[in-house]
C-alpha positions as CSV (number, residue, x, y, z in Angstrom):
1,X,25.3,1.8,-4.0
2,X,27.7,4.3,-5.0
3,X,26.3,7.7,-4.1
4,X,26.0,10.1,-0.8
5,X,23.1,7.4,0.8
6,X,25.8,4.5,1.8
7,X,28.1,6.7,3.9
8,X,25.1,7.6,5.9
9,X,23.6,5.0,6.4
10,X,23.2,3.9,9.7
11,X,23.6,0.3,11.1
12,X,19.4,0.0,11.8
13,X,18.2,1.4,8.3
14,X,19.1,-2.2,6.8
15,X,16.4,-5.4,6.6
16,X,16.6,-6.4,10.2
17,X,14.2,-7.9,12.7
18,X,11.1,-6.1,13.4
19,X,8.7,-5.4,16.3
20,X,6.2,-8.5,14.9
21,X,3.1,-6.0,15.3
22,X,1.8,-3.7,12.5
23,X,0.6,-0.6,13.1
24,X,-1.7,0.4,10.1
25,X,0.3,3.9,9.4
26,X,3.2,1.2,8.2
27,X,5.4,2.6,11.9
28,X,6.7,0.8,14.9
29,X,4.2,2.5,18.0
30,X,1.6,5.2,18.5
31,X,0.8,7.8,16.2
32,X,0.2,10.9,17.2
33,X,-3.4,12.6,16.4
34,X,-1.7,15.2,13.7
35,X,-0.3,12.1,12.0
36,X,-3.3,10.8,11.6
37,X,-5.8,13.4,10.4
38,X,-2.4,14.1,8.1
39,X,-4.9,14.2,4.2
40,X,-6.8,17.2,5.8
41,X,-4.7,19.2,7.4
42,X,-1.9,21.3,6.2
43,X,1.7,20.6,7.0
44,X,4.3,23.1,7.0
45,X,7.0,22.3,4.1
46,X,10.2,21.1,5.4
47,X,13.4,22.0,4.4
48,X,17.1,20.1,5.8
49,X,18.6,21.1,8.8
50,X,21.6,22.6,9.5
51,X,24.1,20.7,8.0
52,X,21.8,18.1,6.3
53,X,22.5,16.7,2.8
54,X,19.8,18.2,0.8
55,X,17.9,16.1,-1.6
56,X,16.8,17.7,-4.7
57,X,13.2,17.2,-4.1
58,X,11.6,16.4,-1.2
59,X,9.2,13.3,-0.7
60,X,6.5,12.0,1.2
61,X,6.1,8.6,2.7
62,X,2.4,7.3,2.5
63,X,0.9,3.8,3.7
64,X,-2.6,2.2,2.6
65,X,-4.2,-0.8,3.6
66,X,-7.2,-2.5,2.7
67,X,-9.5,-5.8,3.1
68,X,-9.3,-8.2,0.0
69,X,-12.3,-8.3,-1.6
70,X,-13.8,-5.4,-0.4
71,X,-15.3,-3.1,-2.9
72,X,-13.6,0.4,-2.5
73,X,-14.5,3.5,-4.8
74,X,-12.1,6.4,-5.7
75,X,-13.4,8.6,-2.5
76,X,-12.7,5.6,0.2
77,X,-9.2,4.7,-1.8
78,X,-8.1,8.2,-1.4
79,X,-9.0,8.7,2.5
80,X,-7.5,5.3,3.1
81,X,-4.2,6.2,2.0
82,X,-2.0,8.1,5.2
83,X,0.6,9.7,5.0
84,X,3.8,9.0,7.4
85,X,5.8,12.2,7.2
86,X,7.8,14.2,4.4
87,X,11.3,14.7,4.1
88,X,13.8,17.1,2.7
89,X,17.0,16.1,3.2
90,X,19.1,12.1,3.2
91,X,19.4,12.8,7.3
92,X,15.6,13.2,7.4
93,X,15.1,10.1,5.5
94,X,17.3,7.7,7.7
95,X,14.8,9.3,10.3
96,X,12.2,8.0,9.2
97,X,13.1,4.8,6.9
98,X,15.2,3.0,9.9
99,X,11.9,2.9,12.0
100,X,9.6,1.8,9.1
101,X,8.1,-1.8,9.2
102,X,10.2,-3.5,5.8
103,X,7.9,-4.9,3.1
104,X,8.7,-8.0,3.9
105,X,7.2,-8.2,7.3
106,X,4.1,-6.3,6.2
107,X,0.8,-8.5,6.5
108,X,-2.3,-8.6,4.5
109,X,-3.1,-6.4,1.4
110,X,-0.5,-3.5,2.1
111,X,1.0,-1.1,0.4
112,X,4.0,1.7,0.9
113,X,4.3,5.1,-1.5
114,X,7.7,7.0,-2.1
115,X,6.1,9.9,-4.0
116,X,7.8,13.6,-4.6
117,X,6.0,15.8,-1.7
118,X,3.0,17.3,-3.4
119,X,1.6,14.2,-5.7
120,X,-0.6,12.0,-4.2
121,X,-0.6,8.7,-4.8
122,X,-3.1,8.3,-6.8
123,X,-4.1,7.9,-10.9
124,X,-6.1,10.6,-10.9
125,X,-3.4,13.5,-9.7
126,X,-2.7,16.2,-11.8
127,X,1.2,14.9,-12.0
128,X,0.2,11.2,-12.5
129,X,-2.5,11.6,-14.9
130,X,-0.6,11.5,-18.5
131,X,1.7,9.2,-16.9
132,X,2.0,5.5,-16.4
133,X,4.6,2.8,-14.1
134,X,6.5,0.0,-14.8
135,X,5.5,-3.0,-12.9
136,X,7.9,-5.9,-11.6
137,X,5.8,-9.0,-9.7
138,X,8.3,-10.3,-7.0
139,X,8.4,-13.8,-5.5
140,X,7.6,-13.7,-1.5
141,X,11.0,-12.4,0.0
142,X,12.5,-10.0,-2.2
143,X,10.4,-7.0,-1.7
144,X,12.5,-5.6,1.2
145,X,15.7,-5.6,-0.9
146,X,14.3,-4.1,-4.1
147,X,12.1,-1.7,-2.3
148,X,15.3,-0.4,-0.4
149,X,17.1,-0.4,-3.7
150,X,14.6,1.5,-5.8
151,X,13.5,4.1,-3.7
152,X,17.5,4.6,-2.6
153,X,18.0,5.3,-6.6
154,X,15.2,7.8,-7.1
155,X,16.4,9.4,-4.0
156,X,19.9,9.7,-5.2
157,X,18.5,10.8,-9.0
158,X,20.2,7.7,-10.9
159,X,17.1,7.3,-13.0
160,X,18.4,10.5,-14.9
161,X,15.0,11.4,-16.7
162,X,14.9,14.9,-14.9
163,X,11.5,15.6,-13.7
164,X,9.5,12.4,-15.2
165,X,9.7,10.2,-12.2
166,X,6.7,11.2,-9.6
167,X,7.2,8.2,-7.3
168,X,7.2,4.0,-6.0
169,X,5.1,1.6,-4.8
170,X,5.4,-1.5,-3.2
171,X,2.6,-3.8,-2.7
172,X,2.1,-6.8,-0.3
173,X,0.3,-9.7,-1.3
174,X,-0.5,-12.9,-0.4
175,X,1.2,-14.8,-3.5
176,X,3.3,-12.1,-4.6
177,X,4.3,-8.8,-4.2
178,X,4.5,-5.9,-6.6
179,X,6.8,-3.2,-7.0
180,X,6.0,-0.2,-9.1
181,X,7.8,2.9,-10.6
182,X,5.5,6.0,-11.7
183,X,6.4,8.3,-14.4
184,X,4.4,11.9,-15.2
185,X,4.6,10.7,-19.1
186,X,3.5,7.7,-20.4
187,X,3.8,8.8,-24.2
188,X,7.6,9.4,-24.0
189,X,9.2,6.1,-25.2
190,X,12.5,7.4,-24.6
191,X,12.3,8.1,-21.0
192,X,10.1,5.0,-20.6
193,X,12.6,2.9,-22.2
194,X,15.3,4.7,-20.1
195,X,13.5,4.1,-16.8
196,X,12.8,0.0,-17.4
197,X,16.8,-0.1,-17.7
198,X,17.7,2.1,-15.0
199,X,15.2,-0.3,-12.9
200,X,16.8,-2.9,-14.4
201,X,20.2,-2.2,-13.2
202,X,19.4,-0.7,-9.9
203,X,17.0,-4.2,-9.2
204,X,20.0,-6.2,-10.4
205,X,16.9,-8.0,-12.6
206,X,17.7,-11.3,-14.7
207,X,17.5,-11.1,-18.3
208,X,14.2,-13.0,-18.3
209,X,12.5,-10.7,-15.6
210,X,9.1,-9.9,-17.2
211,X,8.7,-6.0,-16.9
212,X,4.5,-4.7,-17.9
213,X,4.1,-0.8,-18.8
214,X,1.0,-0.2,-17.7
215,X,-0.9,3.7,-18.4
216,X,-2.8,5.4,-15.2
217,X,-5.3,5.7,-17.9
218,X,-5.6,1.9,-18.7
219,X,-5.6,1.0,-15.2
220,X,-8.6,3.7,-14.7
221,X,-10.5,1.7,-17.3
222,X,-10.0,-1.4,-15.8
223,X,-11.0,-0.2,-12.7
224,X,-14.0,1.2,-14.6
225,X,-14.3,-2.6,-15.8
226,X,-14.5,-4.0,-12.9
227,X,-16.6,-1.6,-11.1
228,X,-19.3,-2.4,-13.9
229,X,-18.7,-6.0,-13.2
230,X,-19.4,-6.4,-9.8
231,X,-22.2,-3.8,-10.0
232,X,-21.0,-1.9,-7.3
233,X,-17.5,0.2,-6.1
234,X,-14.9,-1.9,-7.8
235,X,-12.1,-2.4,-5.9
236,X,-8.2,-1.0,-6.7
């Protein structure tokens, strides 16, 4: 990838073998105690060191997992989500992305969020509200690759939509796994449009990959759906 990322990167940052355990903040080892309690307590906002490469917004790593089949409600979905650490600067990325389990060797229902420091993760965020993501369903052993990809190009603003894109997802599944791209507004066709072929380029996609636009406010009904379905906390 042509841009400032490649001639930093370091030689561990790349899909390599991983420690085969997985610690459920989505790291290699312990965590400490602020890590974890990170959703209720305040962190200070960081900012690149001394000569760091800036990026022009700073984002948030954040890791959720959950049992299949497991009714969870928007309160338990929210507390189960953690977040790793924030960054500032392409230095302070490397940091933390070269000792991050890959996709690929995540187990179980998992997910990882790339979001701009400040949005959660969530529908129901003031940023992600009027918005909506294009979703890509992967085959079992390309997630690494084209989560490293994506998140690399909204790092190195290639998606050229100024301020629309509010973060990524990837999610681990047993059959498949999903990557997602979140914009703040899901009635602009233009910048919608522009997104699914910026993805498409940076994913190197096939012509024939199937790509679903999907609104935070459809997927709230469906949740809604389900939730009335099962007669109890639907799960997300």
């Amino acid at each position: 990838m042509n841009n400032k990322f490649d001639a930093l990167k370091d030689d561990d940052s790349g899909d390599h073998d991983q420690d085969n355990s997985s610690p459920k903040d989505g790291e290699k080892g312990k965590i400490d105690d602020d890590e974890k309690d990170s959703n209720t307590t305040e962190r200070k906002a960081v900012v690149p060191g001394a000569d760091e490469h800036p990026l022009q917004y700073n984002f948030s790593f954040w890791y959720s997992r959950r049992t299949p089949g497991r009714p969870t409600s928007t309160q338990s979905y929210e507390q189960n989500i953690k977040q790793i650490g924030s960054f500032a600067s392409v230095e302070q990325f490397w940091r933390f992305y070269s000792h991050m389990i890959r996709p690929g060797d995540l187990t179980g229902h998992s997910d990882f969020h790339l979001f701009k420091e400040g949005i959660k993760p969530m529908w129901e965020d003031d940023a992600n509200k009027s918005g909506g993501k294009w979703i890509i369903r992967l085959r079992k052993g390309l997630a690494s690759r084209c989560w490293e990809n994506l998140i690399l190009a909204i790092l190195g603003e290639q998606f050229m939509v100024g301020e629309e894109i509010c973060g990524a997802v990837v999610s681990v599944r047993f059959q498949e796994d999903i990557i997602s791209i979140w914009n703040k507004t899901a009635s602009d066709q233009a910048t919608t449009a522009r997104i699914r072929d910026t993805l498409r380029r940076v994913l190197n996609l096939p012509p024939n990959t199937i790509m679903e636009y999907k609104t935070h406010t459809d997927s709230i009904k469906a949740w809604e759906d389900f939730h009335g379905l099962v007669n109890a906390s639907g799960g997300r």
